[in-house]
C-alpha positions in Angstrom: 0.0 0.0 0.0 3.1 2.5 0.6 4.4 1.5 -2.2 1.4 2.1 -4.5 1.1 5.8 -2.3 4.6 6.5 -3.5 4.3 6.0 -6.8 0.6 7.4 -7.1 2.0 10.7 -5.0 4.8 11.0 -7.7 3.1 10.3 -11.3 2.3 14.1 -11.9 6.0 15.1 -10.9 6.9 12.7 -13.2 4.8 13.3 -16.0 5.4 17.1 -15.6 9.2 16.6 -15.6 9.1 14.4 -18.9 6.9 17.0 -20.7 9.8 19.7 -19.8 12.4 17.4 -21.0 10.4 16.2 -23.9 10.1 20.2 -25.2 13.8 20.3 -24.6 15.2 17.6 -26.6 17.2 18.9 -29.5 16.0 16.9 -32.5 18.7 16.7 -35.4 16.3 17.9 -38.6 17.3 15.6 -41.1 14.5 16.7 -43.8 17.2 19.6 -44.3 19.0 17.1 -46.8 17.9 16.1 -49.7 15.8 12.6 -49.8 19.0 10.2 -51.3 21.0 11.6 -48.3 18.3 11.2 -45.6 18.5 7.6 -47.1 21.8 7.3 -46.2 21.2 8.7 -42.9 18.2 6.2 -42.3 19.9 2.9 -43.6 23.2 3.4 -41.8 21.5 4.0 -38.6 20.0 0.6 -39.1 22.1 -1.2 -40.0 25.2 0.3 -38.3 23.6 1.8 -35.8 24.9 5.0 -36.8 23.3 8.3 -34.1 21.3 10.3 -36.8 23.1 13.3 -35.0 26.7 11.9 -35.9 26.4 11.0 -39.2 24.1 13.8 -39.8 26.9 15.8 -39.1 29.5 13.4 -40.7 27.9 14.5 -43.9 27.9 18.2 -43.3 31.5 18.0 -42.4 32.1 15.8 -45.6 31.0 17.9 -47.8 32.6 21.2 -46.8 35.5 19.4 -47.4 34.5 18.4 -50.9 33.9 21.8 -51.6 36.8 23.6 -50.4 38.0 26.8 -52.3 35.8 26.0 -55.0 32.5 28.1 -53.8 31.7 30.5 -51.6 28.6 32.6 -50.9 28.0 36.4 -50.8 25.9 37.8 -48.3 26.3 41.3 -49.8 28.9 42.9 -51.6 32.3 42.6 -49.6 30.9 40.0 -47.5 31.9 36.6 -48.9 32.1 33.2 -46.3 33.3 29.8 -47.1 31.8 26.3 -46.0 34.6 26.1 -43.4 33.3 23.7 -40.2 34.8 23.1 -36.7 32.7 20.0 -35.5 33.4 18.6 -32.3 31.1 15.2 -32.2 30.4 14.6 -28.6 29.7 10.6 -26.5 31.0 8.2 -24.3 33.3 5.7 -25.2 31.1 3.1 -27.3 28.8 5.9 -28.7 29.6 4.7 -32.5 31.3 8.6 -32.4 33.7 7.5 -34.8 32.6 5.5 -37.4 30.1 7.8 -38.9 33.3 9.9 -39.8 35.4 7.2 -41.0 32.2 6.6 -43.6 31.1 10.1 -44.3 35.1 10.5 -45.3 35.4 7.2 -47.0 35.2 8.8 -50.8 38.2 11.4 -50.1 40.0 9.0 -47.8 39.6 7.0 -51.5 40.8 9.9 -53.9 43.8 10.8 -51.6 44.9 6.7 -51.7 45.0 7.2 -55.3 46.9 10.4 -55.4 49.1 8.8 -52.8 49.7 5.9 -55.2 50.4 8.4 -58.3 53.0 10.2 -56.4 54.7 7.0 -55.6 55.2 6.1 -58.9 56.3 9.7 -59.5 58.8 9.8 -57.1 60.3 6.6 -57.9 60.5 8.1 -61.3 61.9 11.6 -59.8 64.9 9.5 -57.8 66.0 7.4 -60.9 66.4 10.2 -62.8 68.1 12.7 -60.1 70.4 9.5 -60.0 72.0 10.2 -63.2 74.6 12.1 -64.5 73.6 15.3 -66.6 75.5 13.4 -69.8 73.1 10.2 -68.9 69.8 12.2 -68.7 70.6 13.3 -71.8 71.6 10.6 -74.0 68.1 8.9 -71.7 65.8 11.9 -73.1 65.1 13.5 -69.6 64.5 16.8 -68.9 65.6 18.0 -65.5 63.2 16.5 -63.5 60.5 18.4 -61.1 60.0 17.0 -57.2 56.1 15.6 -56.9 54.3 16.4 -54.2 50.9 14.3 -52.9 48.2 16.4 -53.1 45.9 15.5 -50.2 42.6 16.5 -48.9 42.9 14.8 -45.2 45.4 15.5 -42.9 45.9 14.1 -39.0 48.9 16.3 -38.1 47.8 19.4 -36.7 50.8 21.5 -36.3 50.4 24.6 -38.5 53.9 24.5 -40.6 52.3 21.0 -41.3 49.5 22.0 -42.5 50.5 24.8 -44.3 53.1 22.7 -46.1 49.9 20.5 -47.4 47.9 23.1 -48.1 50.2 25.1 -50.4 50.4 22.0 -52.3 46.5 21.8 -52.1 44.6 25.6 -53.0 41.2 23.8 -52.7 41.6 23.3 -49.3 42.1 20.4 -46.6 40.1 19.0 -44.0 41.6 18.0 -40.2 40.4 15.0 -38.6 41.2 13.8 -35.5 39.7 11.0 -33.7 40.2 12.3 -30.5 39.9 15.8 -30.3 41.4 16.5 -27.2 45.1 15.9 -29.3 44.1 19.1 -31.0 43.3 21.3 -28.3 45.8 20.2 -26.0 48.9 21.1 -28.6 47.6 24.8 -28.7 50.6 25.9 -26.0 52.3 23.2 -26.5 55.6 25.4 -28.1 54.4 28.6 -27.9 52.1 30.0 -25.8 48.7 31.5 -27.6 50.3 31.6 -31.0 48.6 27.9 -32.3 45.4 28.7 -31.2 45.2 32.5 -32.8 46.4 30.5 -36.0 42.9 28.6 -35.7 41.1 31.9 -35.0 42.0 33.2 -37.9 41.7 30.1 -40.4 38.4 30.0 -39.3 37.3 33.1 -40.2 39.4 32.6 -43.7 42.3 35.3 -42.8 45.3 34.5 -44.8 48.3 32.4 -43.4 51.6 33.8 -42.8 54.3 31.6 -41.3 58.0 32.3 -40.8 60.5 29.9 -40.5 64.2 30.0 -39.6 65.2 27.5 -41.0 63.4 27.1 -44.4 61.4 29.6 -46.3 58.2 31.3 -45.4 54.8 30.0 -46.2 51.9 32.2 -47.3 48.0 31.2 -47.9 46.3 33.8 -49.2 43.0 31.6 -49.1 43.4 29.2 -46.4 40.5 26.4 -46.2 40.6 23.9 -43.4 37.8 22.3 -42.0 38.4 20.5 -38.5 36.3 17.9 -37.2 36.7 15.1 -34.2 35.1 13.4 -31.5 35.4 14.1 -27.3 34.0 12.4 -24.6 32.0 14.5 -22.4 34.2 14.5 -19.5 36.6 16.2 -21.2 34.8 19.2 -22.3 36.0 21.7 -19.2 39.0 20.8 -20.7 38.4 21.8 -24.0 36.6 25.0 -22.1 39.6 26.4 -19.7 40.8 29.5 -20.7 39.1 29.7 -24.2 35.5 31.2 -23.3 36.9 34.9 -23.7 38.6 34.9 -26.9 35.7 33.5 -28.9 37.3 29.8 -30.1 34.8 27.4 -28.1 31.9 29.6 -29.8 33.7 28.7 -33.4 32.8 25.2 -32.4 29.7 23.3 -33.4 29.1 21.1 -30.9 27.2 17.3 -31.8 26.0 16.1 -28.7 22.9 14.1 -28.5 20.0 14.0 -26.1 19.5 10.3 -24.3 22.5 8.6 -26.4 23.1 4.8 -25.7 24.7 2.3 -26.7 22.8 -0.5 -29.1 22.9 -3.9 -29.8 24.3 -4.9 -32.9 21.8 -4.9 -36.0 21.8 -8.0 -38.6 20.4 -5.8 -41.1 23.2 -5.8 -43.6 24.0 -2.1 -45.7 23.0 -2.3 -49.0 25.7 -1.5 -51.2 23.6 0.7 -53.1 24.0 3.2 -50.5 27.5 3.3 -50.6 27.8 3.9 -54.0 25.1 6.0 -53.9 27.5 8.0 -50.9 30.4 8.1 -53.5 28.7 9.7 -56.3 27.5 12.5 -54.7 30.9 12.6 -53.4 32.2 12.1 -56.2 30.1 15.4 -58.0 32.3 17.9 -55.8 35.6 16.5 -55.8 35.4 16.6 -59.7 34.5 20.0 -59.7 37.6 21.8 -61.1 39.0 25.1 -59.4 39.4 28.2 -60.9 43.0 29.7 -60.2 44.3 33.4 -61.3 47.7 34.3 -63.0 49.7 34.2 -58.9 48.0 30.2 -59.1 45.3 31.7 -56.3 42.2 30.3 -56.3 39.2 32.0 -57.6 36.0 30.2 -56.0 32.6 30.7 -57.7 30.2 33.5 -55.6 27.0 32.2 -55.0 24.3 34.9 -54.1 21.0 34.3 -52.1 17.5 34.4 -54.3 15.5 37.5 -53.2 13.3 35.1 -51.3 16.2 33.4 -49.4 17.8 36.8 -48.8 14.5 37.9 -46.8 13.7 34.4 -45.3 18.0 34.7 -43.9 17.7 38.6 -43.0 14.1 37.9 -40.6 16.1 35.2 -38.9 19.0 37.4 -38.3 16.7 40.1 -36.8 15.3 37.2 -34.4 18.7 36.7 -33.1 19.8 40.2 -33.0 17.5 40.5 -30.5 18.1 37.5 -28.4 21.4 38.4 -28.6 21.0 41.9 -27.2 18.5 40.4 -24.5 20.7 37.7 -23.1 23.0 38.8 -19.7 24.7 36.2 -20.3 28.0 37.2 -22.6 28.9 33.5 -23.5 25.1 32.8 -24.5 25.3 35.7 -26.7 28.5 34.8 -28.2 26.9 31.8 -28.9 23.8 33.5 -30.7 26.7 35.7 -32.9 28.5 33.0 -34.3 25.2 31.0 -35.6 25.0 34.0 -37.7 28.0 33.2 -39.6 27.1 29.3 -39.6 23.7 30.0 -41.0 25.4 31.5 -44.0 27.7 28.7 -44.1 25.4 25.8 -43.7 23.1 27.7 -46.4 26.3 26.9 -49.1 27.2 23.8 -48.3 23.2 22.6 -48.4 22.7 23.9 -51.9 26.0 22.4 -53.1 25.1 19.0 -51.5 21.4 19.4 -53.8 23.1 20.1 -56.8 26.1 17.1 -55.9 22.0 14.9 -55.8 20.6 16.2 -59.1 18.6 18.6 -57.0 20.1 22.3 -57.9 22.1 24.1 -60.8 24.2 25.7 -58.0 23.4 29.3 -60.0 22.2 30.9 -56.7 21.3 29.5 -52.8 17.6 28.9 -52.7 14.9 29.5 -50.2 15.3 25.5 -49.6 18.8 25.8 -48.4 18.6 28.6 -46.3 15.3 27.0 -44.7 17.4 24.3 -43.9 20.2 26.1 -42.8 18.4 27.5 -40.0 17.0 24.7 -39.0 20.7 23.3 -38.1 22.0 26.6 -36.9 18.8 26.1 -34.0 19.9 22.6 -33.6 23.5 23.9 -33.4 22.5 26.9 -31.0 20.7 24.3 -28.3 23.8 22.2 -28.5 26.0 25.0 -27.4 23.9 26.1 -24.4 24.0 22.9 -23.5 27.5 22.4 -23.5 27.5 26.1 -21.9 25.5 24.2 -19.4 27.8 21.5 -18.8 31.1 23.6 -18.5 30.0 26.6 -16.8 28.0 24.5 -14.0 30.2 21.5 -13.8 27.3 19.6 -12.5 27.7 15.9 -13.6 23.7 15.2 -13.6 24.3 17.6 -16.8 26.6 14.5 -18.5 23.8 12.1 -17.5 21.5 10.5 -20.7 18.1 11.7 -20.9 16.3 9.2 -19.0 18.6 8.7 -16.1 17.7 12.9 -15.9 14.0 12.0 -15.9 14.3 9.6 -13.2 17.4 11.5 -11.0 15.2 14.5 -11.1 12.1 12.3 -10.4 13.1 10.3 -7.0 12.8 11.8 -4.0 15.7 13.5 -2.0 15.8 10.0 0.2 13.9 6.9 -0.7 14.6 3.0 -0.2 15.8 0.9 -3.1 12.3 -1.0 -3.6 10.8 2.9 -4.4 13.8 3.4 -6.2 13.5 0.6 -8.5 9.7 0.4 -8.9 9.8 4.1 -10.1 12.3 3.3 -12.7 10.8 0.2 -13.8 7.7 2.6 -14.1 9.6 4.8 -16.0 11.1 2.2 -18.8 14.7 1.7 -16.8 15.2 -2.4 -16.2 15.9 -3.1 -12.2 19.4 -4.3 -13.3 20.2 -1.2 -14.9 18.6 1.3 -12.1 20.5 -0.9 -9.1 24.2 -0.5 -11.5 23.0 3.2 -11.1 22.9 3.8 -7.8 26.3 2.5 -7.5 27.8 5.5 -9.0 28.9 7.9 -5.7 28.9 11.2 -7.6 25.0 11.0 -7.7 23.8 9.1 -4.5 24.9 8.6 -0.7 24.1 5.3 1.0 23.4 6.4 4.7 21.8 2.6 5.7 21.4 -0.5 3.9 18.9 -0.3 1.3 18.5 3.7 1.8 20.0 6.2 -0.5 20.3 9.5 -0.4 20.7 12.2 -3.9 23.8 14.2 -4.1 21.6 16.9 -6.5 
């Protein structure tokens, strides 16, 4: 009879607390992309249990990278952005964080093994002949030979003479991935103090590279491109926060980080190889697309303009978050607000270049469709800052908790006996196994007596 008290006293808490958390999950909008990719989206999660979030976002990331210096869009005159990305993908160990990368990147990881291959051969080529005498290269027909270079599109060194030295071998642009993205952050002092990380300040905001060397000679990018993207786990976000909420680089980040993510059981439904081909052509549209260069071999990119009714649809929005902006105490939150600006233009190029890589656009201006779209993810992308905001400004770990363990931390009383405990999770979907493993953990409960717990929160 207590028991049934309990529970009967606490089903309008509960159902009140769901209905908050319900209105505050942050939903990944996959109708943004066109229907082939939200196939690709729907099957891999199937079949490889891919998080829609992470290979959502996978995609995105992929295809900036496939455009590159090719395209970029004009807001108005003297106000051009590229499709550059910083994507941190955010889950514990056994997430599946990592292998919606690995296939979102498979087609460039692809064309830079057969570039790799071709220089190879080139430099095999290149050493025989430097190997001869001037008198034999000429009775053999050779020319005085020119050193190859491998022109790549994925790098995993992050230093920025590394980078730089692939880049200036690569004008379209390169993309950075790390599967831990800790080993970029962590590097930024590493040799000298501030001067790594105001190089990624400025690459993201497409500001050209200058980088003296004493020892060799100086590189300069007029029109850098790098896209960055990684996973982190959670717990290592204050990390990634400490020291860097001032100078504006955690707002550059576009954070992935999924309400109520578990871990699944393996699916037997096989991917149909359709999809991946399907993957690699669309792929395969940008990477072909050729770049325009002018007489100093800098690259010209093709200026896309917004339709009048995309302009309109992107200008209202802008006003919308002008004002939230302006309304918010909090300086990190509207931080936060001011770089979805710059995304929104961003994610508005690289969604009508993905519809005209699927058949669906002629790429001669960003529609209403793209822009629609684009907002959509800079909302998504907004939420998932605040709550990373949330997480490293508060430090509370009931923040890093799944969804559901939320619901039901939030929904126990302050003390309560393990047979309350476990009937209201069983009431609320969580198995008694899995409920009893969680009151284990010491950061969120006390054990005063046996069979009595207390919450920390």
């Amino acid at each position: 009879m207590k028991d049934d008290n309990f529970l009967t006293g606490l089903k309008d808490h509960i159902n009140n607390i769901s209905q908050v958390k319900e209105s505050a999950a942050n939903r990944f909008p996959t109708e943004v992309f066109p229907a082939s990719i939200q196939e690709i989206i729907t099957a891999t999660n199937e079949s490889l249990n891919y998080p829609i979030d992470f290979i959502g976002a996978s995609i995105l990331f992929a295809i900036s990278v496939a455009i590159g210096n090719t395209h970029r869009i004009e807001i108005m005159k003297g106000w051009p952005e590229n499709a550059v990305l910083y994507l941190a993908i955010v889950g514990r160990t056994g997430t599946n964080k990592s292998h919606p990368l690995s296939f979102a990147l498979k087609p460039i990881e692809d064309r830079d093994s057969l570039k790799f291959q071709k220089y190879k051969t080139e430099k095999q080529e290149y050493d025989t002949i430097i190997g001869l005498s001037k008198k034999e290269r000429e009775q053999q027909g050779h020319n005085e030979p020119v050193n190859p270079t491998w022109e790549q599109h994925l790098v995993t060194d992050f230093t920025p003479e590394a980078l730089t030295d692939v880049h200036k071998f690569n004008i379209r642009g390169i993309g950075v991935y790390s599967d831990e993205l800790a080993s970029w952050f962590k590097n930024f002092n590493r040799y000298n103090k501030g001067s790594e990380e105001q190089f990624w300040l400025s690459v993201w905001s497409g500001k050209p590279i200058r980088i003296n060397r004493k020892t060799s000679e100086p590189t300069y990018i007029l029109m850098p491109f790098i896209s960055v993207a990684g996973t982190i786990q959670p717990g290592v976000l204050n990390e990634l926060a400490k020291d860097r909420t001032e100078n504006g680089f955690l707002d550059r980040l576009l954070f992935v980080i999924p309400d109520n993510l578990k871990k699944h059981y393996w699916s037997e439904n096989e991917l149909s190889s359709v999809i991946i081909e399907n993957w690699q052509t669309i792929m395969t549209n940008l990477l072909d697309l050729s770049i325009v260069q002018d007489e100093m071999l800098n690259p010209q990119p093709e200026v896309l303009r917004f339709t009048p009714e995309a302009k309109k649809c992107l200008f209202d929005w802008q006003k919308e978050i002008t004002d939230l902006c302006n309304e918010s105490e909090d300086p990190a939150i509207s931080a936060i607000y001011a770089k979805m600006e710059m995304y929104a233009i961003r994610l508005a190029l690289i969604l009508e270049m993905l519809r005209f890589a699927c058949g669906e656009s002629n790429k001669q201006a960003v529609g209403i469709e793209a822009v629609q779209g684009a907002l959509k993810l800079a909302e998504y992308f907004k939420n998932s800052a605040i709550k990373v905001h949330a997480i490293v400004s508060e430090t509370n770990p009931l923040l890093l908790l799944p969804i559901d363990k939320q619901k039901l931390y939030n929904a126990l009383p302050d003390y309560f006996t393990t047979n309350e405990g476990v009937q209201l999770a069983e009431s609320m979907g969580m198995p008694e196994r899995t409920f009893k493993y969680f009151l284990k953990n010491r950061d969120f409960f006390n054990k005063p007596k046996r069979g009595e717990y207390e919450k920390r929160f």
